[in-house]
Each structure stands twice: as structure tokens, then as C-alpha cells.
PATIGU-24926 format. One line per 8 residues: for each residue x, y, z negated of C-alpha. Coordinates in nm, 3 decimals, decimal comma, padded with zeros to 5 digits, always signed. Layout:
<recs>
X/Y/Z ~ ...
</recs>
This chain:
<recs>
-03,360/-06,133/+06,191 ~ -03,186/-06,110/+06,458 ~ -02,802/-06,154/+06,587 ~ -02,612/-05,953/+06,799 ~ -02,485/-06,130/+07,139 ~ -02,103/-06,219/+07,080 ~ -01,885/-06,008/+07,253 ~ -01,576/-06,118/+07,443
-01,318/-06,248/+07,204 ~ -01,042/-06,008/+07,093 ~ -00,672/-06,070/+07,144 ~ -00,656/-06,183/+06,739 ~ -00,496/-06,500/+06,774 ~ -00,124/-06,398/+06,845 ~ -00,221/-06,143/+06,577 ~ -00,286/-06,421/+06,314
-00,015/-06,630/+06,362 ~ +00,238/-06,397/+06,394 ~ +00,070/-06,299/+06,025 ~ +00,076/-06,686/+05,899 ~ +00,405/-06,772/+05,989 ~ +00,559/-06,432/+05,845 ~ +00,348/-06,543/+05,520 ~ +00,433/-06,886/+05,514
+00,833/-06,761/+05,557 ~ +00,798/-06,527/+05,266 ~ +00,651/-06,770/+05,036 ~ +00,928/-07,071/+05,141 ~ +01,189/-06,765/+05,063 ~ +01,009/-06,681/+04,743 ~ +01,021/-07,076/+04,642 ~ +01,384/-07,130/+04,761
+01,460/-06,786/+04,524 ~ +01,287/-06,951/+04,224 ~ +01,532/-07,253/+04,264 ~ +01,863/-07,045/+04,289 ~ +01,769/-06,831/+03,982 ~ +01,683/-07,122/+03,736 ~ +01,979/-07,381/+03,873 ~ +02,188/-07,173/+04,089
+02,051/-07,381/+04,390 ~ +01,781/-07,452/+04,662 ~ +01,531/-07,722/+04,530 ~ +01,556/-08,037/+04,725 ~ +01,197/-08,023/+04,816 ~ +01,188/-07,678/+04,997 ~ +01,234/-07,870/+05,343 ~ +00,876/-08,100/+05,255
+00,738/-07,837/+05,101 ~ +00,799/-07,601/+05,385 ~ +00,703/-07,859/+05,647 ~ +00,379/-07,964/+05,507 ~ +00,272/-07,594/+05,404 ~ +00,333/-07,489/+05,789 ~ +00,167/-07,798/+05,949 ~ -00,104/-07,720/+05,713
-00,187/-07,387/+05,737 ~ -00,131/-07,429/+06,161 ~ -00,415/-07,663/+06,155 ~ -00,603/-07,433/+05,998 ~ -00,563/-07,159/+06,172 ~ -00,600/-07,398/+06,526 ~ -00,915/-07,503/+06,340 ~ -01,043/-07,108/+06,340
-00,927/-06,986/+06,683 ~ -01,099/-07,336/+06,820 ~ -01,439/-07,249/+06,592 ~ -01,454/-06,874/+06,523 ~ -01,269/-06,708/+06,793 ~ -01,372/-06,343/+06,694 ~ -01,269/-06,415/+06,309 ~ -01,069/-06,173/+06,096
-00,719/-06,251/+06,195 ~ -00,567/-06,161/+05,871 ~ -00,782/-06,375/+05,633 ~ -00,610/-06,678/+05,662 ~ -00,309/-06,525/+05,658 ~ -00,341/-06,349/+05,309 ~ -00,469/-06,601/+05,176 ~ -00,159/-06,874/+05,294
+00,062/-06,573/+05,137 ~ -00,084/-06,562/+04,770 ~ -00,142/-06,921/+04,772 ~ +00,226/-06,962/+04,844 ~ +00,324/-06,715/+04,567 ~ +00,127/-06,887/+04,357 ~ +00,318/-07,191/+04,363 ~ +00,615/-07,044/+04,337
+00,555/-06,907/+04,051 ~ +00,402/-07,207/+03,897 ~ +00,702/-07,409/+04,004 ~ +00,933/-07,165/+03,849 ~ +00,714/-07,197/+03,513 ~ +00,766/-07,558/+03,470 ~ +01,025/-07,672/+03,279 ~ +01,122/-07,908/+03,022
+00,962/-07,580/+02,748 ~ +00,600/-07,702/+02,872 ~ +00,419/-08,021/+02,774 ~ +00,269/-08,015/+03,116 ~ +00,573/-08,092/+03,365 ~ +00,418/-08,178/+03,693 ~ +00,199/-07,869/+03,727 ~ +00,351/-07,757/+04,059
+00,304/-08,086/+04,207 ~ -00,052/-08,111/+04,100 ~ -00,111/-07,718/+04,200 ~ +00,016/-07,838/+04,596 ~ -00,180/-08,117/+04,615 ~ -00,501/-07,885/+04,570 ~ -00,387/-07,675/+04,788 ~ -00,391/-07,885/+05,058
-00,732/-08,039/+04,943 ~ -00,813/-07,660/+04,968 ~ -00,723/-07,663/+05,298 ~ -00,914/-07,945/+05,419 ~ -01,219/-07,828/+05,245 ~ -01,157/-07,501/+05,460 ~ -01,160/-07,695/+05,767 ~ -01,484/-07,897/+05,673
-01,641/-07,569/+05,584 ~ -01,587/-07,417/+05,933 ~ -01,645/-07,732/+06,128 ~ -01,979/-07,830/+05,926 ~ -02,136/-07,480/+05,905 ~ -02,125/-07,391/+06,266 ~ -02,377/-07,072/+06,205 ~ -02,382/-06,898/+05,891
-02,762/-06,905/+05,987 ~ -02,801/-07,211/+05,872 ~ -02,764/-07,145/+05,523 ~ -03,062/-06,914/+05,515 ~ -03,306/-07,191/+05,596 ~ -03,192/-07,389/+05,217 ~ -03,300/-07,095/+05,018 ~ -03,456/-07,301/+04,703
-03,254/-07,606/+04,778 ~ -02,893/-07,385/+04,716 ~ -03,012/-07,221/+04,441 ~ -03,148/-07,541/+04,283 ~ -02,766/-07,717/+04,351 ~ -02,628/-07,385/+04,224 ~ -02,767/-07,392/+03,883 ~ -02,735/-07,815/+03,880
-02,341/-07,742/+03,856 ~ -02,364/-07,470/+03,568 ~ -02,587/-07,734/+03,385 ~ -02,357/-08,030/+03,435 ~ -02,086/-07,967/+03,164 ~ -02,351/-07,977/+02,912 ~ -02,485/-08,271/+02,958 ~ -02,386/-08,510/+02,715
-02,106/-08,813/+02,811 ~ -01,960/-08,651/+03,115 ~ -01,919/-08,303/+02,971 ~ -01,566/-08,186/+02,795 ~ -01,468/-07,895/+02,583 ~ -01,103/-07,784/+02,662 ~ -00,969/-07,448/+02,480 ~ -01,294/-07,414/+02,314
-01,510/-07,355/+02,689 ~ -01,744/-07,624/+02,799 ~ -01,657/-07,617/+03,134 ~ -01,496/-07,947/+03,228 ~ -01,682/-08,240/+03,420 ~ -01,507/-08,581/+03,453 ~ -01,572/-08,821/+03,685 ~ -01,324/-09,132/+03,598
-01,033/-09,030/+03,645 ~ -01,121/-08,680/+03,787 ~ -01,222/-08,369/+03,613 ~ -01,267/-08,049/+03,744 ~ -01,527/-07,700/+03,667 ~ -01,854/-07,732/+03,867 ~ -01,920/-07,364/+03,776 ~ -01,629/-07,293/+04,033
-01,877/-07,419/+04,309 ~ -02,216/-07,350/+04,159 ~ -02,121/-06,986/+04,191 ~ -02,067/-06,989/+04,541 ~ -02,396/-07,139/+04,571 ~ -02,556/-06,887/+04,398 ~ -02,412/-06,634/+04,565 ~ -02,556/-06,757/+04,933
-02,945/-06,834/+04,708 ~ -02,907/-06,484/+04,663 ~ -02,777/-06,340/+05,005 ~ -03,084/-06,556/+05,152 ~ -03,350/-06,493/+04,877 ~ -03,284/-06,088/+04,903 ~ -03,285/-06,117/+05,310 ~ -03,632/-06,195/+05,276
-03,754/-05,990/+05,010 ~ -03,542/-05,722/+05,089 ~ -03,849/-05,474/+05,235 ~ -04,040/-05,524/+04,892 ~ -03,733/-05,473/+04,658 ~ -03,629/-05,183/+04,813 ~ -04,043/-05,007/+04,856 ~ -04,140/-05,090/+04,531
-04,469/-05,040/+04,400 ~ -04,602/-04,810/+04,116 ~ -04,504/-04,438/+04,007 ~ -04,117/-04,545/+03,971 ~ -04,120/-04,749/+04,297 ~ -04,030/-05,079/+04,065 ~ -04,011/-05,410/+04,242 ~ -04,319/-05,683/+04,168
-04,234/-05,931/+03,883 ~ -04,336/-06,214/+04,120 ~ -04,079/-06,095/+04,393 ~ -03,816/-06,085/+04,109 ~ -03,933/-06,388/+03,912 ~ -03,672/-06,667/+04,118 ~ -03,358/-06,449/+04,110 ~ -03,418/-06,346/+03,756
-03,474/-06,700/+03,677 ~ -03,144/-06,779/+03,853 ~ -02,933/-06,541/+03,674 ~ -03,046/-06,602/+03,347 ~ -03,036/-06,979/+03,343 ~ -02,719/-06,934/+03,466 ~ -02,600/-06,638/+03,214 ~ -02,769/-06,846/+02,929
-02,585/-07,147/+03,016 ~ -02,229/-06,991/+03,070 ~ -02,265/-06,841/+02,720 ~ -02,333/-07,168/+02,617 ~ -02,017/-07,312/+02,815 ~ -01,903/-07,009/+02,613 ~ -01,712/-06,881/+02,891 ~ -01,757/-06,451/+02,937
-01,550/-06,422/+03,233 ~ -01,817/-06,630/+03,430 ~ -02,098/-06,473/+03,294 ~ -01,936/-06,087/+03,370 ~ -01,911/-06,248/+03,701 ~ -02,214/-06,340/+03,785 ~ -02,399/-06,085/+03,619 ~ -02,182/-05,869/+03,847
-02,215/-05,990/+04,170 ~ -02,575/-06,045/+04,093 ~ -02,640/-05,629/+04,045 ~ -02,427/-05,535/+04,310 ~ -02,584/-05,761/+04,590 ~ -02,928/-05,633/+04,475 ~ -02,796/-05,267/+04,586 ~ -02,680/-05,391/+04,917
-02,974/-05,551/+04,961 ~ -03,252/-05,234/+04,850 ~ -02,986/-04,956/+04,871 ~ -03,131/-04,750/+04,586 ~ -02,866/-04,664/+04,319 ~ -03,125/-04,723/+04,038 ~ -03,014/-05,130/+04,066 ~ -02,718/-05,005/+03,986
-02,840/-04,807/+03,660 ~ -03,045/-05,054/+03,561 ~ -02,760/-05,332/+03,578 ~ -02,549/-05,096/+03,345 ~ -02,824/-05,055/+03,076 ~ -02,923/-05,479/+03,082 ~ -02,514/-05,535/+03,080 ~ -02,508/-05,269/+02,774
-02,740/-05,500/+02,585 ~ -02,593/-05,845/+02,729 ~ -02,304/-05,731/+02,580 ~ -02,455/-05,613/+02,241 ~ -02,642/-05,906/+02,181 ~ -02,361/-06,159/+02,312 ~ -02,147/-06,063/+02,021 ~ -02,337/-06,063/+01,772
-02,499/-06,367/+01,847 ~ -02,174/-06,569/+01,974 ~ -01,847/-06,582/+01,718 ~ -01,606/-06,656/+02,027 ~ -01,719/-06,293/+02,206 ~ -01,619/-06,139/+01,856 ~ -01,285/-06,306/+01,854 ~ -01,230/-06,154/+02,255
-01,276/-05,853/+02,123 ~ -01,074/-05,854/+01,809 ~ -00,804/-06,005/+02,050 ~ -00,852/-05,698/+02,223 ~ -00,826/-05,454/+02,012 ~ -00,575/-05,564/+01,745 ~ -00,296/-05,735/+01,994 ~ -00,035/-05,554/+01,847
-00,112/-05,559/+01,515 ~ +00,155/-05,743/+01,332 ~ -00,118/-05,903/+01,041 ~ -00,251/-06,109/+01,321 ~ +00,024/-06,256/+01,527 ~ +00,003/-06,579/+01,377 ~ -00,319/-06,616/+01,599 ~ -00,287/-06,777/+01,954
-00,538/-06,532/+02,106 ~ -00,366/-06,204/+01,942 ~ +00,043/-06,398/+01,998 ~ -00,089/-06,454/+02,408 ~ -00,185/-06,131/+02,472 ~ +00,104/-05,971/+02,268 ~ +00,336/-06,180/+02,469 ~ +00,215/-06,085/+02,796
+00,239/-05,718/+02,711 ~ +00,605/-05,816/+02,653 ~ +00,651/-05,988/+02,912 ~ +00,561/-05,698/+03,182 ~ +00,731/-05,436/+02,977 ~ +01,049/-05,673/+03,010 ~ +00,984/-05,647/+03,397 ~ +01,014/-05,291/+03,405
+01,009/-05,142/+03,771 ~ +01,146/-05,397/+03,955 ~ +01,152/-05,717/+03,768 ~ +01,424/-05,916/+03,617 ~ +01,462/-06,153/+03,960 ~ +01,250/-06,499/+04,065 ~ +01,393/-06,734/+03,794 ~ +01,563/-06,497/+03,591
+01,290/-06,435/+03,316 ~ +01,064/-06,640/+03,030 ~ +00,754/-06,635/+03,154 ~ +00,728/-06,984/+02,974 ~ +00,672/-06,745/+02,628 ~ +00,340/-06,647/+02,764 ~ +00,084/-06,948/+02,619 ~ -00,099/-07,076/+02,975
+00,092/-06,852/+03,161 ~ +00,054/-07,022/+03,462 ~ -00,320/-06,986/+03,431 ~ -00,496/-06,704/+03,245 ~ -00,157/-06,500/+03,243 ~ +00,017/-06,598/+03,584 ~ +00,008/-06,208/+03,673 ~ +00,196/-06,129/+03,347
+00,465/-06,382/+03,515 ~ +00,441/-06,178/+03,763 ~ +00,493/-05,883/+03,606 ~ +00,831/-05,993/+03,442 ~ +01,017/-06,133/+03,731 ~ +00,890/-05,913/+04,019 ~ +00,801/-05,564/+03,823 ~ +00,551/-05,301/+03,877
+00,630/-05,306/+04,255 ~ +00,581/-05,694/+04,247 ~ +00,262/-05,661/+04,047 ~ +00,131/-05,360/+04,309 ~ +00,206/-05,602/+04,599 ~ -00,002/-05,860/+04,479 ~ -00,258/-05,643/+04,415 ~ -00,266/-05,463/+04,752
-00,305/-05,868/+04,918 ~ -00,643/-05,833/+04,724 ~ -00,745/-05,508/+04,822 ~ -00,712/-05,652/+05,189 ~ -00,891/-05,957/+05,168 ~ -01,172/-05,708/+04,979 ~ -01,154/-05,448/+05,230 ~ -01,155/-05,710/+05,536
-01,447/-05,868/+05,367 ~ -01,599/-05,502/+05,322 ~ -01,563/-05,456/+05,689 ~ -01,745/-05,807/+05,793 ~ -02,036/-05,721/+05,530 ~ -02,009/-05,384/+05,735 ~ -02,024/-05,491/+06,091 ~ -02,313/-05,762/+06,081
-02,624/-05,684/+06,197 ~ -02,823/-05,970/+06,009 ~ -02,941/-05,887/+05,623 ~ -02,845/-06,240/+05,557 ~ -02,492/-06,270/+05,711 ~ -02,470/-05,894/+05,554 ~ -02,544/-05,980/+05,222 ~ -02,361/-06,307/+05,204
-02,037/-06,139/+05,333 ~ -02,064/-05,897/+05,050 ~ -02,163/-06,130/+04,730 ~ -01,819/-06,331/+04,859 ~ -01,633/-06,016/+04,862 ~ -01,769/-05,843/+04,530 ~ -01,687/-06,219/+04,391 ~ -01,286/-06,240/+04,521
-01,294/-05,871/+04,365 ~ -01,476/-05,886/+04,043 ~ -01,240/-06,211/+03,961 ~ -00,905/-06,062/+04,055 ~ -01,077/-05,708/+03,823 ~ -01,135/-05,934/+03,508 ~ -00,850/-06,148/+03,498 ~ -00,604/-05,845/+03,555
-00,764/-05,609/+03,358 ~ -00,790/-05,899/+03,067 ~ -00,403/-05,959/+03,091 ~ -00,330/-05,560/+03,088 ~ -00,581/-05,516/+02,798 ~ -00,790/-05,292/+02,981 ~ -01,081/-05,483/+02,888 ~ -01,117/-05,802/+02,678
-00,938/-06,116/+02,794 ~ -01,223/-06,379/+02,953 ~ -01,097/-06,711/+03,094 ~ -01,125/-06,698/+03,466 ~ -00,848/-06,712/+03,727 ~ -00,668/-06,526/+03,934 ~ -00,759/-06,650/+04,322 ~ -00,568/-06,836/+04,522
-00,274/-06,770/+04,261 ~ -00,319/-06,935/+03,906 ~ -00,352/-07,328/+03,832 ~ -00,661/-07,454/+03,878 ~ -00,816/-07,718/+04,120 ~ -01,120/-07,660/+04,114 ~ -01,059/-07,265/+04,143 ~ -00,836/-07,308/+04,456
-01,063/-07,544/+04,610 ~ -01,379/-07,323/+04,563 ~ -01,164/-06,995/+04,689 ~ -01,090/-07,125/+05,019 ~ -01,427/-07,235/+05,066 ~ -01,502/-06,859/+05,033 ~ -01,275/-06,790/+05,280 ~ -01,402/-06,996/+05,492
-01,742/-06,870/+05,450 ~ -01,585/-06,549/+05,561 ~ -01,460/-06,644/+05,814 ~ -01,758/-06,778/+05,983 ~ -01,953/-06,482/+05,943 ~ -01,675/-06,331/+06,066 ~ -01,648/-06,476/+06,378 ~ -02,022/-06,543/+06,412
-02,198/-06,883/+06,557 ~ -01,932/-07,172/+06,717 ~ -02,084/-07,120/+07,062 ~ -01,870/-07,190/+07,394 ~ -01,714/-06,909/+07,558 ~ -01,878/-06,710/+07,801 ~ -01,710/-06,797/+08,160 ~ -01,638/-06,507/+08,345
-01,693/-06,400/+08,699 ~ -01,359/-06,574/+08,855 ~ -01,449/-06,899/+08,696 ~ -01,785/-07,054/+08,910 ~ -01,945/-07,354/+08,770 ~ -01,854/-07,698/+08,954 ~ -02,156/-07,887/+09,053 ~ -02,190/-08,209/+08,874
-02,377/-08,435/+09,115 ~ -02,774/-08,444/+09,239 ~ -02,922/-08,326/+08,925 ~ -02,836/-07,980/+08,963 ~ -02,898/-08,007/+09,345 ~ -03,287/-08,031/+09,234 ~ -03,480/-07,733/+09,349 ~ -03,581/-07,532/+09,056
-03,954/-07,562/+08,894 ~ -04,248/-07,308/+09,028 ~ -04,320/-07,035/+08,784 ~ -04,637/-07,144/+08,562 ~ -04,856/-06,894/+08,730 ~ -04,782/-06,982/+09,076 ~ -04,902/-07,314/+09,015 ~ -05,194/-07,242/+08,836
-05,273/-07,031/+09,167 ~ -05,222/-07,328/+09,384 ~ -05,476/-07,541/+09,184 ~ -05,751/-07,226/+09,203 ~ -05,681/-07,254/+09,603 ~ -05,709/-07,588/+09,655 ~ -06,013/-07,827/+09,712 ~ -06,210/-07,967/+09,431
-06,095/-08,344/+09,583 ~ -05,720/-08,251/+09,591 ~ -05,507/-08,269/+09,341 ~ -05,270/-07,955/+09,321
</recs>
């Protein structure tokens, strides 16, 4: 594999910040509006909270234009934009109606752990190449996170999922960063086998068992253990990304058929075996029904139909609503919050902020010329979108509610943290390698002392010549 020579960098970075700092204004507006329509006032922390969110968010975007030069320039700034949204929203939740008070406070201080791991991401992973040489070492750490909340003594059961780890006083979801993990197994496992998945052998062209044997070992240790962690969001996820990055990788549409028909019977088999996939679906499909709304799973759902019905058009105002009446709405239904207070337009902004990040990432996956960097750029993408597809189509009952989150937006450590590690990801392979900038003609290299005074070395073959010409008793 090969990658293409870096071109000249683009004029992007008055682009960028011009797009950060109109993001990070819109989301300080959005958090001072949250404070005048619950108390009639501006919180007393916008001024920190503004300050810390700018200095942050600079540094990170110094932190790109110093590493990845070339890198999308509206990324970051999408990301800074939901993120701030987010916590708005999450701030304007709390209240004295929740048992959990200091959400908002814990939701900013991951944030800005997000942040730094964004930074570490760029600055450790100078070439996205370098992934691609820990194949079987990724995808071994990958599926060593989906196994850790079942092992017994650190593993803990929270709303009926086994996906919590705690470490002392920390807890937090490995699965969040095993699956970005297996995501870059697989860009780097289908790289290399990409010429024998996509020939085939036989009279249907069907790839060898023993070039499918590690990523179908991959998925369904993983798919086995997230029913286990009984958590279906994950496992749609996975199983997801999983088919779609095996059509990038071949391009023959028969992936895609056969993903359908082995999803078909996932699914089939998943509820009969598992009692909590047959209560998803009878949340599902009997919401509504007034002989179940004594049920928590039947009342949220209910409630967050409500709740965006009550938003109408244009939304009852930042502040002005009860998103509070929505159980975990500032997790699994943040974007019914957002569906009271800000509307159907509200609700259509958000989701256009997704469709760019997908459509930017789209366009990297696009513009590589390495299988690797190509795949990897669109398993991150097909991830950000899948997610954002579930959760939403959960809360609006288009298909049944799983418990995943919305990125960058809902309340979740762990979540955050492993979303802007994706970005980052992005972003390098994006930008491509962290290389120095090509000097141009107007700028001539100062000599540096004696060293690069020394004449340069005789080609190999002239001084092989000069030893054939000279006399056996010299010495060339």
C-alpha cells in the first residue's frame, strides 16, 4: 500500500476557527438561554464555563493545524457545537426533580477529559499507518474490553445491562473503547485480505473459511458477549459496522445480502432466546397502550412521544419545558429533550450536525488512496452514523429502543471520551502523516556548519569500477 505525497496545505485554518468560535458562541448562548428560562437569569458560571470551553477547544484546534495541517476543517468544529448543546441541555435537565444533581458538572469534566484524549490521540498516532502494523494485537485489546464487565468482582449490572467496569472509585463502559478497536482490527485485517474476499473461490465466488475465520471470530465473541452484557444497541452496532466495512472492503453487494439474511436470524433467535429483547419489543409495540403504563419501559417511551408532540414546530423555548418527565432523559432520551424545547426545526438541526460529520467522514473514506486509511475512515463514520440511527430511531419508535447514546450529546463518560477519540482518528487520516512542511522555492536551506560542507559519497558503481581498475596491491 501505498500513500499519496501530501500536497501543499489548504487555506483551512482561518476556515476552522472562524467555525469553532461561531460554535463555541452558539453553545455559551444556548447555556446562558437555559438559565434565563428556568430562573429568569444568566447562571453564574457561564463566564468559567465559557472561558474554559474556548481555551479548550483553541488548544485543540492549535493541536490539529500544528499536527494535521490538511485536516477537515469542520470536524472539530461540529463536534465543539453538539458537545456544547449537549451540556446545555443536560444542565437545563438538572434540577432538584432528579436524584442525580451534579450531572452537568460531571458531563463537563468529561468533556474536557475528551478533549485531552483528542490531543493524545493526534500527538501519539502521528500516521494512521501505524495502526495497520497491530492487526492481532487491536483486535485481541478489542475483544479484552467487551469481556471485562463479565468478569466476576469488577463487573456491575446497572438498568439490567452488564456493562459497567469499576476501578475504585471509577467506573466507566469498556465496550465504548473496545469498539473502536475493533473497528481499526477490521479496517487492517480486510486491507490485507481484501484481494481474496472480494475474488472468491468456488461457483458463487464465496470467500475461504480460513480468510474469514479471525473476523468471524471477532464479531461473534463480541456479538455473543454483548448479548450477554444484554445490551442490543451494541450488538446492532457492531454487527452493522461489521457488514458494511466488509462491502467497502470487497465491493460486491452480496456482503450486503448476506448481512441482511444472518441479521434476520440474529434477530429471530435473540428473542426467543433472551427475555430482555422480548420486553424491547413489547416496549415497542404497545407504548401507547394504556394496560401497560405502569411499566418503566412502556411509561419512558410514552413520555418521550409526549414530550416531542408538546414541542410542536418550534419548541416551547430552552428552559421552558419538562423534559425532567422523560425517565433518563438526559441519556437514552436527550433528543426527546430536544424535541420539546427546540421543536421539529431544533430536532432537524441536530440532525443535519450528524449528517456533516457523516458526510465529511464519507469524503475522507473517499479521498484516501490506502485500503487501510480507506477502510478505517469508513468503519468510524458508519459507527458515528449507525449510533446517532439507533438511538433516534429508538426514541421516535421507529425501531425498538436499545441503550446506546447519542454522540457527543447525551451523558456518558465513557461515550464522550471514546467519540472524540473517533474524531480524532478522523482527523488524522484526514490530514495524513505529521510530516514537516515542504519549504518552498523562496525559502533556501541555511548551512549548519562542516557537516554538510562534506562532499557527497560516489555512487556504488563508480566505486566498484575504481577497485576493477586498480592494482591488485592497492587498495581502492
Amino acid at each position: 500500500m501505498s500513500f499519496a505525497a501530501p500536497a501543499p496545505a489548504p487555506p483551512r485554518g482561518k476556515t476552522g476557527l472562524a467555525l469553532l468560535l461561531f460554535a463555541i458562541a452558539t453553545a455559551m448562548l444556548a447555556y446562558g438561554t437555559v438559565g434565563l428560562g428556568k430562573k429568569g437569569k444568566l447562571p453564574s458560571g457561564l463566564p468559567v464555563y465559557g472561558a474554559f470551553m474556548l481555551a479548550a477547544f483553541l488548544i485543540a484546534w492549535l493541536v490539529v493545524r500544528r499536527t494535521a495541517r490538511r485536516a477537515d476543517p469542520v470536524l472539530l468544529p461540529v463536534a465543539a457545537l453538539l458537545s456544547g448543546l449537549g451540556f446545555a441541555m443536560i444542565s437545563r435537565i438538572q434540577g432538584p426533580q432528579l436524584v442525580v444533581t451534579n450531572i452537568a458538572q460531571s458531563q463537563f469534566t468529561w468533556l474536557m477529559i475528551g478533549l485531552v484524549a483528542f490531543v493524545l490521540t493526534l500527538v501519539v498516532i502521528r500516521d494512521d499507518r501505524q495502526l495497520d502494523a497491530l492487526t492481532y494485537t487491536i483486535g485481541l485489546a478489542g475483544i479484552v474490553m467487551l469481556l471485562l464487565p463479565v468478569v466476576p468482582g469488577i463487573g456491575l449490572t446497572i438498568n439490567g445491562a452488564r456493562l459497567w467496569v469499576r476501578a475504585g472509585p471509577l467506573s466507566f463502559q469498556p465496550a465504548e473503547f473496545g469498539k473502536v478497536l475493533i473497528v481499526i482490527f477490521l479496517a487492517s485485517y480486510l486491507s490485507a485480505k481484501r484481494e481474496l474476499l472480494s475474488s472468491g473461490v468456488g461457483k458463487f465466488g464465496l470467500p475461504r473459511v480460513k480468510d474469514l475465520g479471525p473476523v468471524i471470530l471477532a464479531w461473534g465473541a463480541s456479538l455473543a458477549v454483548l448479548f450477554l452484557e444484554k445490551d442490543i444497541g451494541a450488538s446492532l452496532l457492531f454487527f452493522g459496522v461489521f457488514v458494511v466495512m466488509l462491502w467497502v472492503a470487497t465491493g460486491r453487494p452480496g456482503y450486503l445480502v448476506l448481512g441482511l439474511v444472518l441479521f434476520a436470524i440474529g434477530a429471530v433467535v435473540g428473542y426467543i432466546l433472551f427475555s430482555h429483547v422480548q420486553d424491547r419489543v413489547a416496549y415497542w409495540l404497545h407504548a401507547l397502550e394504556p394496560a401497560h403504563e405502569q411499566g418503566l419501559g412502556y411509561y419512558q417511551l410514552a413520555q418521550g412521544w409526549f414530550a416531542m408532540a408538546s414541542g410542536g414546530l418550534v419548541g416551547t423555548g430552552l428552559g421552558q419545558g419538562a423534559p425532567y418527565l422523560v425517565p433518563l432523559s438526559w441519556n437514552d432520551f436527550i433528543f426527546a429533550a430536544f424535541g420539546e424545547e427546540l421543536g421539529f426545526i431544533g430536532c432537524a438541526m441536530l440532525l443535519l450536525m450528524y449528517l456533516v460529520i457523516i458526510g465529511r467522514g464519507l469524503r475522507v473514506a473517499v479521498e484516501r488512496t490506502d485500503t487501510f486509511g480507506k477502510l478505517l475512515a469508513a468503519g468510524l463514520t458508519t459507527m458515528v452514523a449507525l449510533q446517532t440511527f439507533v438511538i433516534v430511531g429508538g426514541v421516535t419508535r421507529l425501531i425498538p429502543l436499545t441503550g446506546i447514546t447519542l454522540p457527543f450529546v447525551s451523558y456518558g463518560g465513557s461515550s464522550l471520551v471514546a467519540n472524540f477519540v473517533i474524531l480524532a482518528l478522523l482527523v488524522r487520516v484526514s490530514g495524513g502523516p505529521w510530516t514537516r512542511e515542504p519549504r518552498g522555492p523562496s525559502e533556501p536551506r541555511e548551512p549548519r556548519g562542516p557537516r554538510e560542507a562534506r562532499p557527497a559519497k560516489e555512487p556504488l558503481w563508480i566505486s566498484k569500477k575504481k577497485q576493477t581498475a586498480a592494482s591488485p596491491g592497492e587498495t581502492a
